[in-house]
C-alpha positions as CSV (number, residue, x, y, z in Angstrom):
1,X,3.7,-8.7,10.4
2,X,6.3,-7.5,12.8
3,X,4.2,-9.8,15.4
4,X,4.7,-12.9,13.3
5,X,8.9,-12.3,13.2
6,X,9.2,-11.8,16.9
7,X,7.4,-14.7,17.7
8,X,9.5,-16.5,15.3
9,X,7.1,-17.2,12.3
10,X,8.3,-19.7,9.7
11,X,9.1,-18.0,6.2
12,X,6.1,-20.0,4.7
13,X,3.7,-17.8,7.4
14,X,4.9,-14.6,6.6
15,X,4.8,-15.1,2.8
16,X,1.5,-16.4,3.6
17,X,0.5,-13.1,5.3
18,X,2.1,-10.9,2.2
19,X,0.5,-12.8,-0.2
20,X,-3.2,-12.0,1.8
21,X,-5.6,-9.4,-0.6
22,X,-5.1,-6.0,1.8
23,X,-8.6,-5.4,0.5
24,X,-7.3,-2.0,-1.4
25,X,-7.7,-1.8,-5.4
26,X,-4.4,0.3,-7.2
27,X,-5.4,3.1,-8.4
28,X,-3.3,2.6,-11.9
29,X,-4.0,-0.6,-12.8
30,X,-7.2,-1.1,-10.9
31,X,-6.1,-4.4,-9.9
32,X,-6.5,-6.0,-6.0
33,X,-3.0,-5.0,-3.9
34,X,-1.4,-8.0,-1.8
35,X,-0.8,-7.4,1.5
36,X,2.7,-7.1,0.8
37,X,2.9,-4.8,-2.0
38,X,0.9,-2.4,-0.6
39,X,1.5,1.2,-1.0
40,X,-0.9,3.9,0.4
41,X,0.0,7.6,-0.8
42,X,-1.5,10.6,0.4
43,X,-1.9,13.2,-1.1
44,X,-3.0,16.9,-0.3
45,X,-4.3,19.9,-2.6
46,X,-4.0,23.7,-1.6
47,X,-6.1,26.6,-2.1
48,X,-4.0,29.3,-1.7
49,X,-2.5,28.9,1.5
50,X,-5.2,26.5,3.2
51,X,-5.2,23.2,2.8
52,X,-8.5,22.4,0.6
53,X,-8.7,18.3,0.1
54,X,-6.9,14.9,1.7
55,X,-7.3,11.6,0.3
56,X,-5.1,8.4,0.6
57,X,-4.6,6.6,-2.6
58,X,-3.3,3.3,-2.8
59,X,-1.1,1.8,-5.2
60,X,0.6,-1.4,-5.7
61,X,4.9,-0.7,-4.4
62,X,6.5,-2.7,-7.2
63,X,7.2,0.6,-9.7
64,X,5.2,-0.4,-12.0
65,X,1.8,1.6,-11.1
66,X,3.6,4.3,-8.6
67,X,6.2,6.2,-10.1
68,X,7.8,9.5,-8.7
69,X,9.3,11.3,-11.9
């Protein structure tokens, strides 16, 4: 993406290239995530003081199927 604006992509490519399936499924809504809307979160569980289990979940960034509170 940032390739596309410094070679001075028209607006039409670079919608193009959001609008492209990222290949990730939300994790709410389980619905395929455009390229642009694209929101990977990771998260991390403890056992105590050790770190037990990573994973990356993705979600889609409009607020709808991520929210924080």
């Amino acid at each position: 993406m940032a390739r596309a604006s410094k070679m001075g992509a028209d607006v039409a490519t670079r919608d193009s290239n959001r609008a492209q399936l990222s290949g990730h499924i939300c994790e709410a809504c389980g619905k395929a995530i455009p390229q642009g809307e694209l929101l990977v979160v990771r998260l991390v569980e403890f056992d105590g003081a050790r770190t037990r289990k990573r994973r990356r979940v993705a979600y889609h960034r409009n607020g709808s199927c991520y929210k924080t509170a």
